[in-house]
Every structure is written in structure tokens, then in C-alpha cells.
C-alpha positions in Angstrom: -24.7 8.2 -7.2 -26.6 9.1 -10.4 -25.6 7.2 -13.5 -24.1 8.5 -16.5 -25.9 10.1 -19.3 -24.4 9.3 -22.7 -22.7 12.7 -22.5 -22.6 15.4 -20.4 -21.2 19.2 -20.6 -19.6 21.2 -18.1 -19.7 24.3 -19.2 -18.7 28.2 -17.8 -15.8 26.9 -15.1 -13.8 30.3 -14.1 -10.7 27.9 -14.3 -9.8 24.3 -14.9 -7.1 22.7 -13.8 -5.4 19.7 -15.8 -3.5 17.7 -13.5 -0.3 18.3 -15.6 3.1 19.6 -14.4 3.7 23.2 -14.8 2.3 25.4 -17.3 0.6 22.4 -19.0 -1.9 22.4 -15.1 -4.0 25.6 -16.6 -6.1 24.6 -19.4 -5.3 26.1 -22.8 -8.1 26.9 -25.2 -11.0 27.2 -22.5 -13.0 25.8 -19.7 -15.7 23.3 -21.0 -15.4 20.2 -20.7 -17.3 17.2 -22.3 -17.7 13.6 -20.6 -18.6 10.6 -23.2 -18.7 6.8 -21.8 -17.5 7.9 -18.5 -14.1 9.5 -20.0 -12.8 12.8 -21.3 -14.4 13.3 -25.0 -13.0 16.6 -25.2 -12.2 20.2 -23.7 -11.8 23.4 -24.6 -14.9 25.9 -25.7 -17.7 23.7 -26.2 -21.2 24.8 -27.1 -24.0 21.7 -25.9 -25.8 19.4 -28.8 -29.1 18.9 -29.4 -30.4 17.9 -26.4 -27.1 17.4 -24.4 -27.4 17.5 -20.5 -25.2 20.7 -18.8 -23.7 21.4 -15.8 -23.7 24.7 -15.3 -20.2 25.6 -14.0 -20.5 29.4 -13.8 -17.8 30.9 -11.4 -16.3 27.7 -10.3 -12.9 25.8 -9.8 -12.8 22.9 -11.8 -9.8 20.3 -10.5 -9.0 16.3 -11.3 -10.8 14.6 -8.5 -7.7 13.7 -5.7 -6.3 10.5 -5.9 -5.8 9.4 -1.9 -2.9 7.1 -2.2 -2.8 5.7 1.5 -5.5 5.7 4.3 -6.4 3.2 7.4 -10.7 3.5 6.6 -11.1 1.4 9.7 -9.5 4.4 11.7 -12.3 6.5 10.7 -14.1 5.9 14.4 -11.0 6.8 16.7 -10.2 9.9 15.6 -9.0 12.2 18.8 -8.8 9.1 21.2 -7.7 11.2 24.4 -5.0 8.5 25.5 -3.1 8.4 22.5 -3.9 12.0 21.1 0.2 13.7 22.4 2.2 10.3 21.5 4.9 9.8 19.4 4.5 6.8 16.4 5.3 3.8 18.6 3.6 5.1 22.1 0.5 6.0 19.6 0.1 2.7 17.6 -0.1 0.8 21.0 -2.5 3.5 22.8 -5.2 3.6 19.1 -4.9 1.0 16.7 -3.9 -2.1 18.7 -5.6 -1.3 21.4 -8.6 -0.3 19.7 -8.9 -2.9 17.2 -10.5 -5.3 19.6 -13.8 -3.1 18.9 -14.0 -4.1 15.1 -14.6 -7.6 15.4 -18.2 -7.8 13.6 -18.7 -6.3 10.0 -21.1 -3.6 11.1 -18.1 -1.3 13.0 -15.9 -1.6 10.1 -18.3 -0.9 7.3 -19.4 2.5 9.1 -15.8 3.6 9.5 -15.2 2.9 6.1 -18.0 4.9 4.9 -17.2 7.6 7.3 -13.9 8.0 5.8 -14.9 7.4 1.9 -17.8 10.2 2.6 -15.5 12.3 4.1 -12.9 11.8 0.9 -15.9 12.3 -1.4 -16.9 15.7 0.3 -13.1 17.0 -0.2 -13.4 16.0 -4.0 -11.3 12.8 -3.6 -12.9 9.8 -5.9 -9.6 7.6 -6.4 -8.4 6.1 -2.9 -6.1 3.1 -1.7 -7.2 1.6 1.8 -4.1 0.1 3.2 -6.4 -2.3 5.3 -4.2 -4.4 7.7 -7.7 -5.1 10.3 -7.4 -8.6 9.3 -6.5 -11.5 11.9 -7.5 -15.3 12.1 -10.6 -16.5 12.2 -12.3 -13.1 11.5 -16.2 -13.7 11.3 -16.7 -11.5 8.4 -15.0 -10.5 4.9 -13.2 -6.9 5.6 -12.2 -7.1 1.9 -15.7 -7.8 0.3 -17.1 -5.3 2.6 -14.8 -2.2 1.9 -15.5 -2.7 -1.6 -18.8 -3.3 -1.1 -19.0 0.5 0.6 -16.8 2.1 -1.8 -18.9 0.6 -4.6 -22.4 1.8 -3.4 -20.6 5.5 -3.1 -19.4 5.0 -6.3 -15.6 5.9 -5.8 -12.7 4.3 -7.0 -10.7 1.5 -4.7 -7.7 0.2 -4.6 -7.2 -2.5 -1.2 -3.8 -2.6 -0.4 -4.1 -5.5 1.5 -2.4 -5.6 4.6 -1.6 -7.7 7.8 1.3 -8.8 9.7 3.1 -12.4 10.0 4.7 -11.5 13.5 3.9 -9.4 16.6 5.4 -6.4 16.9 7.7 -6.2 20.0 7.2 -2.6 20.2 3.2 -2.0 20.4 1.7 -5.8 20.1 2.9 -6.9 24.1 -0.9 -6.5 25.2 -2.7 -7.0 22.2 -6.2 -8.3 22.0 -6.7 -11.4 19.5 -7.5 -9.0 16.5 -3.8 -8.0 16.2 -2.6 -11.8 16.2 -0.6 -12.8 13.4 -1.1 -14.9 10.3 1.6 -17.0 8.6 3.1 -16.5 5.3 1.2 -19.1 3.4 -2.1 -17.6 5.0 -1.3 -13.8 3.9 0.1 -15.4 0.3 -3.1 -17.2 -0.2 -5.4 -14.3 1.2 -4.1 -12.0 -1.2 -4.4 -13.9 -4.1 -7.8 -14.9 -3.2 -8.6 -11.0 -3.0 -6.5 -10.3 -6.7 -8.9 -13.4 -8.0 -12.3 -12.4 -7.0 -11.6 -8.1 -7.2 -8.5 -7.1 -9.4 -9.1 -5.2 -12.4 -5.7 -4.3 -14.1 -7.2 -2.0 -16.7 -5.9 1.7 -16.9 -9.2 2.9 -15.5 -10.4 0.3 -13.3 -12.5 0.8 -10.6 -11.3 -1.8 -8.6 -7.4 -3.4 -7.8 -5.6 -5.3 -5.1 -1.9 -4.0 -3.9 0.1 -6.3 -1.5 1.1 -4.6 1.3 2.6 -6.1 4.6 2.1 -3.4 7.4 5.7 -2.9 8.2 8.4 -4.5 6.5 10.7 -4.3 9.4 8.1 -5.1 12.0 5.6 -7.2 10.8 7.3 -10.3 8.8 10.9 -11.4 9.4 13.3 -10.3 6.4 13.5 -13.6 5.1 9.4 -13.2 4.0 10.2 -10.2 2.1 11.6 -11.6 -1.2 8.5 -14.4 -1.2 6.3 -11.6 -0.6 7.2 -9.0 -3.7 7.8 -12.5 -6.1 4.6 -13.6 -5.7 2.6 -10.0 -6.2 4.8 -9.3 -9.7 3.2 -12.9 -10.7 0.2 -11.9 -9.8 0.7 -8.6 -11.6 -0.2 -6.6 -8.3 2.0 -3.7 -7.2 3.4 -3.2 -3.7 3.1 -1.3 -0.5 4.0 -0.6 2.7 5.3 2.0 5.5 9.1 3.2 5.6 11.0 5.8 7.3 8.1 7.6 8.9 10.4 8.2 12.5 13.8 8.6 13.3 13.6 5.3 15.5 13.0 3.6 12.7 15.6 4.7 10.9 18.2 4.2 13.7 16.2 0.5 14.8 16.8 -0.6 10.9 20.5 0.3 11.1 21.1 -1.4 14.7 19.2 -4.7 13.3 20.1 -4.9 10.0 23.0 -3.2 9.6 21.4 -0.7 7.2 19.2 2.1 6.6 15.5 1.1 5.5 15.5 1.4 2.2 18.6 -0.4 1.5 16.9 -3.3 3.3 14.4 -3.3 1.3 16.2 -3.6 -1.2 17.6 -6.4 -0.5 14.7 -7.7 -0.6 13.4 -6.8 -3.6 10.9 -4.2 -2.0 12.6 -1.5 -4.5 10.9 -0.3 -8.5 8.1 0.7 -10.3 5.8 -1.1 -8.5 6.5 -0.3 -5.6 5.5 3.0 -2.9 6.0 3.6 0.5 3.8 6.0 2.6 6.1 8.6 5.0 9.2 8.3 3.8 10.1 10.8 6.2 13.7 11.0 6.9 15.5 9.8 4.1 19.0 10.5 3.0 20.7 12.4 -0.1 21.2 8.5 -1.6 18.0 7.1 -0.6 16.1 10.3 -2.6 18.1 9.7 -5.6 17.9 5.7 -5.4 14.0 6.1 -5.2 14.7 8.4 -8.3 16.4 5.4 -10.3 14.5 2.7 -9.3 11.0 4.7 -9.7 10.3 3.7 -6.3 7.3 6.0 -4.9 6.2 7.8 -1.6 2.8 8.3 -0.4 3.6 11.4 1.2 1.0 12.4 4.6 1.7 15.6 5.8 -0.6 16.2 8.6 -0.4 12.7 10.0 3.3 13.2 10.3 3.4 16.8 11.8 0.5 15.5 14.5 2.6 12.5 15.3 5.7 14.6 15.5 7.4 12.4 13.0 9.0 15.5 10.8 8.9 16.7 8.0 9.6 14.8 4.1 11.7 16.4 1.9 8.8 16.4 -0.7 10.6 19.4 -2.7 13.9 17.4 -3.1 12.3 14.7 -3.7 10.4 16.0 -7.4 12.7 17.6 -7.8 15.0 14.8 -8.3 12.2 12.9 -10.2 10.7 10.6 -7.7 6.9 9.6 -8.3 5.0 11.3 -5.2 1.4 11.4 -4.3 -0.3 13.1 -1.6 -2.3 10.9 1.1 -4.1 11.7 4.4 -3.1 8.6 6.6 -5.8 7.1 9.0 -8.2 9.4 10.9 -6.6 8.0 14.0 -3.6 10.5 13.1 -4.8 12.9 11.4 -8.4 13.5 12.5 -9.5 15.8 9.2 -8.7 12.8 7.2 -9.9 14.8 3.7 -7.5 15.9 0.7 -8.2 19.6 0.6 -7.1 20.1 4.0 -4.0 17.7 3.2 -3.0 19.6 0.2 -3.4 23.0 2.5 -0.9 21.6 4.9 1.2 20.5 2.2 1.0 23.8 0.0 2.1 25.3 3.4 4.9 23.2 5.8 7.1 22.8 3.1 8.0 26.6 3.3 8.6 26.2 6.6 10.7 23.7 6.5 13.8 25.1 8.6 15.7 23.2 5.6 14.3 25.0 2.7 16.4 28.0 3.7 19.6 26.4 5.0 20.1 23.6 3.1 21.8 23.6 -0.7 19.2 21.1 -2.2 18.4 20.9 -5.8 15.0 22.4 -5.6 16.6 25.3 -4.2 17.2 27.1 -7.6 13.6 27.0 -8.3 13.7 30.6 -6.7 16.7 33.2 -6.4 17.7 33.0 -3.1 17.1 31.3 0.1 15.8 32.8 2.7 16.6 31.8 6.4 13.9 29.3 8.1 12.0 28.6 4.7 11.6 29.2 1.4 7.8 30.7 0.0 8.8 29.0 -3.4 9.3 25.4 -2.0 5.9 24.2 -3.6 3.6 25.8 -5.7 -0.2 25.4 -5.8 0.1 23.9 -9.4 2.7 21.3 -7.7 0.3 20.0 -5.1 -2.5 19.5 -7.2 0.0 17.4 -9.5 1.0 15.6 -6.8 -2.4 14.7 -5.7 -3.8 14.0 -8.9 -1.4 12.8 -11.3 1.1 11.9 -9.3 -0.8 9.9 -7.0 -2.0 8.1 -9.9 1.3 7.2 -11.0 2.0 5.7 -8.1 -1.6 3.4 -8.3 -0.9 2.3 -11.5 -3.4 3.9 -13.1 -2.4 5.7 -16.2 -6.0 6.4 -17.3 -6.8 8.3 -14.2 -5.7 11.2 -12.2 -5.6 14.2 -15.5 -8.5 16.0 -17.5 -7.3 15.5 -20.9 -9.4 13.7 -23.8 -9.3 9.3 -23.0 -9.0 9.9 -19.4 -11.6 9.0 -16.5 -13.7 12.0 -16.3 -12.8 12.2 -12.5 -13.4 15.8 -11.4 -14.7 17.8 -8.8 -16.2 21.1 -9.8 -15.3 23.8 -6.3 -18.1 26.8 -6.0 -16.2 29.9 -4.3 -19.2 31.4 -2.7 -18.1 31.6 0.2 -16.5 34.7 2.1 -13.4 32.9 2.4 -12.8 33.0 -1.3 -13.9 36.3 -2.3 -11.6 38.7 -3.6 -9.2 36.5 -5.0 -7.2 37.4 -8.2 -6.7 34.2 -9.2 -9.9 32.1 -8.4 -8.4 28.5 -9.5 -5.5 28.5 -6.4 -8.7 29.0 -4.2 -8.9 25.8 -3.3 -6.0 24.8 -2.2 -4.4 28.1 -1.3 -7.3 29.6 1.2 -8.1 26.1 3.3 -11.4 25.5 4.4 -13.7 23.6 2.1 -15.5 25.3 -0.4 -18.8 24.1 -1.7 -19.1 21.4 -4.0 -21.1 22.0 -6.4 -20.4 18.5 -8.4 -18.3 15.3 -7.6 -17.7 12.9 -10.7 -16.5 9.8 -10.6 -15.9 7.7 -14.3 -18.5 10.1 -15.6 -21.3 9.8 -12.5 -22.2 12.4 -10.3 -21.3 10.8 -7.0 -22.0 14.1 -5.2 -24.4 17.2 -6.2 -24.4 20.7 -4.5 -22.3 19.5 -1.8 -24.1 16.4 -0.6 -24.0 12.1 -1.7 -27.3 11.6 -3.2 -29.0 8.5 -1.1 -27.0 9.2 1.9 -28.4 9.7 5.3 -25.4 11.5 6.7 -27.6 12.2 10.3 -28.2 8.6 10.3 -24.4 8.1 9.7 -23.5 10.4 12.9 -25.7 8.5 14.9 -24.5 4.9 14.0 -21.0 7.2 14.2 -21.9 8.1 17.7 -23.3 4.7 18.9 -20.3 2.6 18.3 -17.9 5.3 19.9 -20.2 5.2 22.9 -19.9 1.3 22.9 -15.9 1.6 22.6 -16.4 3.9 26.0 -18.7 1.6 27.7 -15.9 -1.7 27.2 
């Protein structure tokens, strides 16, 4: 990470892109953009002052840096675990994380997973991203909160801990779970979260740090009448809320044969609904639930490649902005989704939704975006434009972070400048869908994070990535050898 000068100019970008809606995502007026105090001072055509630093942009892609609005960092070390690689949700979280979790009981495991993953989100331009960290059980010989901070801190990236755990075993995946899954009871969770908003929260527009409550499963993982406690005592903390909803149709029917309801309308009842709120998945909702999310400004976390490995299905992301809920793009744990980086993400996301069997047989209102439907998909369903929104803006809607996620003068000068010289990306006619539209990763030239470099010509200054693999490799091996 190399500090901020007082200013700095990036200068020559082919294209930059705002994180705005629409037509407002191209910027008007030209490509330069100058960083003051670690925010946006200005952009448009800028010559250098006396003396001014320059990054020489020439020929690239500038985008917001991706705002990564839910991820398991611990999962980082069990991506492709053979025996849980061709399982379903359920099958899965018994075969990987609750099985596996037994091998992160000292601090040393957990901090290399979680700079696995934070390297790996820094390398596909992400520099904002919410750890839903629920590795937390009694006794635990070390602080997982402290330390995830700690790593996402040295990187210099952007963290927000939505701090998880679980008041209950789960009687789906938790019948033979080692002592790192046991439960903790509501007072414990209460008090361990507030502890966490006292010593990290930072509720400012830009802030670098902030704490989320965010019980693992609210149908699994605490019993309903925890709920209402729960989201009370995070709104007087001034803390948002999150959690996993919908993700599988056995969810969805196991709510309605328990509770008497779909998922979101228990939640609701339990005050898990608004603003402050996002789920991640939100996979099979209804025509209500979309336009209830719409009213109440609940949000989704949407992970495409986690939920098309896990055969979970596909979100109606399309209906779903379309109708005006707040959606951000997220990659899940590596467990699931084993390239756990943003520019693949928004690849996959740019591309299944025009597959989506629905997009061409179902009368939705994003339909009209395009004349005509065609059968089995629709090529209009999302636009490049909407998925970096989504992952940008959008995902910093749903954060809370209002000073984050566009490049526009007063924001955090979070941005990621893309080189395109590669042969993947030559020959484009429009160089700023690169990308997003041709997958692969190009080179990154420059990584920014509230005004710091945090990566330069493609690699984290500091960081011993072979030394990484190997402490990588080690603690696999040890998994293997227990």
C-alpha cells in the first residue's frame, strides 16, 4: 500500500466509467480524474499543476473499484473440496464448512484465508468488501474480528464485518459437527456484537471500517422468537442487518411447512424487513416478495456463480431493478464458488441472466426494456452499464455507504484503472465494456483505495504472494493429513 500524495492525476484513460445508472455511467466532459485527501477533487479534462504526481492512464479502462457485498474470507482455503464439490446447499454446507471448520481453530489458518480472499478481491479491482464472518464459536482462543480487520487493514481495503454466528444447531448440516460449529446464546452473540460496533464501527459516509449484525440463517440458526431482539438492538446501535434468505427451493418450501409462510414474510414479522437491511441469494422469490423488497428498501446481495455451482437457480436480478430494489453484486465464499473475484462475478452475471429460460417466457416488467422476447432468453436482460452499477453503486447502497461506490467530485477516490493489452481485448469497438464483457482478467495497471495505491502494475506492493501459496499449500496439506 503506498500512501497518498496530497493530490494525484490520472490522466489519458480511453474510458471512465461513473458508477451511475444509465447514460449518467459514461463520463461526460473527459477522462482525467483528480484525487485530493483521498476523495474525488474533480473530473473531466485536467492538465497536472506544478509539480502534481500522474498516473499515466494511456489506453485504459478506468471503473469504481467493486464493492463485494457478501463473502465467507475463512472459505478462502477449501475451495474445490472433492467431497462436497457436486452437492446441493444443504448436502454441501455439511460436507465444507461444518466439517471443515474444525481446521480453523488457531488465528494463523484464518488470517491466511482471509488474505487469500482480500488479495484475490484486490487483483479483480474490488477495494470495498463485507465479510459475513460466522467462524465464531465458544471459547475461541483467538479474536477472528480483530484479525480480519487487522488483514484488511495492512492491504489497505475497505471492511465491513458482518458479524455472524448461530444461537442453535442446525438440524440439517450441524448432526456431526466438531466443537467450532457449537452454538452461542443470545446474550453472548448480543454482547459480542456490540463489543465489535464499540471497539471497530465507523458510521461515517466513507469509513473504512463498520460492523453489520448478521445471524447466519434466520430460519436455521436462532429460534424466531430471537429475531425481533436481534434487529432492535442493531438499529440502537445504529448498525445495519444481514443475513441469508431464499437461496434454495427447500428453503422456501421448509419456511412455509414451519412457519406457515414464505421467508420473507417471516422475516418480517420479525422485523428483519427495510433500509437496513440485505439478504444475500434471494433466489426464488415471488411477484409480492420483489415488490415488498421494493417498498420496504430491503436489499439482495446477489451471487451468481455461487448459486449456479450449488445448483440453487437463478435470481430474478432484472425484475428485481427493475422494480426498484437496491441490489449489489457479491461472490459468496470460495468454498462455492472457487474464483471468488468480482470481474469473473460480473462476467457471469452480464451473461446468465440472458439465459434465463424466463427472460423469454415470462411477461415481467423488465421485459419492455427491449422489443420482443425471444424464446429461452433475452440478450437485453442486463447491460454491461447495469452490472457495473450494480457492483459499484448499488452495492454501496446496500453497505450504507453513500460516500463510496461512484467517481464523482466528494466521493472516495475508489477506482481500479484495467490495461487492455492483452489479446483478449484487442479489437474491441468499445474498449470501456472490456472488462466486464470479454471475461478473463485484464491487467491492472492501478488499484486505489481512499486515494492509495493498494496495487501497481498488477501486483500488492509488500506482498509475498509465493510465500502466500506456500502458507496456502501447507495448511491444505494439514487439513489432508487430519
Amino acid at each position: 500500500m503506498t500512501e497518498s500524495p496530497p493530490s494525484l492525476l490520472v490522466r489519458g484513460a480511453a474510458a471512465l466509467w461513473t458508477g451511475r445508472p444509465g447514460a449518467a455511467m459514461r463520463a461526460a466532459g473527459g477522462t482525467d480524474l483528480r484525487i485530493e485527501g483521498g476523495t474525488v477533487a474533480a473530473v473531466g479534462r485536467l492538465a497536472p499543476r506544478p509539480g502534481e504526481p500522474v498516473l499515466d492512464a494511456t489506453g485504459c479502462v478506468v471503473y469504481p473499484g467493486w464493492v463485494n457485498t457478501h463473502h465467507h474470507l475463512f472459505q478462502s482455503l477449501l475451495k474445490g473440496v472433492p467431497s462436497g464439490i457436486a452437492l446441493p446447499l444443504l448436502d454441501w454446507l455439511a460436507a465444507v464448512p461444518v466439517r471443515y471448520r474444525r481446521f480453523f481453530d488457531h488465528e494463523h489458518a484464518l488470517r491466511v484465508a482471509a488474505r487469500i480472499g482480500l488479495v484475490e478481491l484486490m487483483l479483480s479491482g474490488c477495494t470495498t468488501v463485507a465479510d459475513h464472518q460466522y467462524h465464531l464459536y465458544p471459547g475461541m482462543p483467538f479474536d477472528a474480528s480483530a484479525a480480519v480487520f487487522d488483514e484488511a487493514a495492512r492491504l489497505g481495503l475497505r471492511l465491513v464485518l458482518a458479524r455472524g454466528g448461530q444461537t442453535l444447531a442446525r438440524e440439517a448440516t450441524d448432526a456431526s459437527a466438531p466443537p467450532q460449529v457449537a452454538p452461542v446464546t443470545l446474550e453472548q452473540f448480543l454482547a459480542s456484537v456490540e463489543h465489535d460496533v464499540q471497539r471497530f464501527h465507523d458510521p461515517g459516509p466513507r469509513a473504512m471500517r463498520r460492523v453489520v449484525s448478521a445471524i447466519t440463517t434466520p430460519s436455521w440458526s436462532c429460534s424466531p422468537d430471537e429475531l425481533r431482539p436481534m434487529a432492535r438492538e442493531a438499529r440502537r446501535l445504529g448498525i445495519r442487518l444481514h443475513s441469508h434468505l431464499s437461496e434454495t427451493h427447500d428453503y422456501v418450501r421448509w419456511a412455509r411447512e414451519v412457519h406457515g409462510c414464505r421467508p420473507l414474510e417471516f422475516v418480517e414479522r420479525h422485523e428483519w424487513l427495510g433500509d437496513d437491511v440485505w439478504f444475500a441469494h434471494m433466489v426464488h422469490l415471488d411477484d409480492d416478495e420483489i415488490r415488498r423488497c421494493a417498498e420496504t428498501g430491503t436489499g439482495v446481495a446477489h451471487c451468481p456463480q455461487s448459486n449456479a455451482r450449488l445448483g440453487s437457480g437463478i435470481a430474478r436480478v432484472p425484475e428485481m431493478v427493475a422494480a426498484g430494489v437496491p441490489v449489489g453484486l457479491a461472490v459468496d465464499g470460495a468454498a462455492s464458488n472457487e474464483a471468488a473475484d468480482m470481474l469473473s462475478e460480473a462476467h457471469a452475471c452480464w451473461l446468465l441472466h440472458r439465459a434465463d429460460p424466463r427472460a423469454g417466457t415470462r411477461a415481467g416488467p423488465w421485459a419492455a426494456r427491449a422489443a420482443g422476447r425471444q424464446p429461452g432468453g433475452h440478450a437485453a436482460a442486463l447491460s454491461v452499464e447495469d452490472v457495473v452499477h450494480l457492483g459499484t453503486a448499488g452495492g454501496a447502497r446496500l453497505l450504507g455507504l453513500p460516500g463510496v461506490g461512484t467517481l464523482e467530485p466528494g466521493q472516495s477516490a475508489d477506482l481500479a484503472v484495467w490495461d487492455l493489452d492483452g489479446p483478449r481485448f484487442f479489437g474491441l469497438h468499445d474498449p470501456a465494456i472490456g472488462p466486464v464483457a470479454s471475461g478473463g482478467r485484464p491487467r491492472l495497471r492501478a488499484l486505489l483505495c481512499a486515494g492509495r495505491i493498494v496495487v501497481e502494475d498488477d501486483a500488492v506492493p509488500g506482498l509475498d504472494l509465493a510465500e502466500l501459496r506456500r502458507e496456502a499449500a501447507a495448511l491444505v496439506a494439514a487439513m489432508l493429513d487430519r
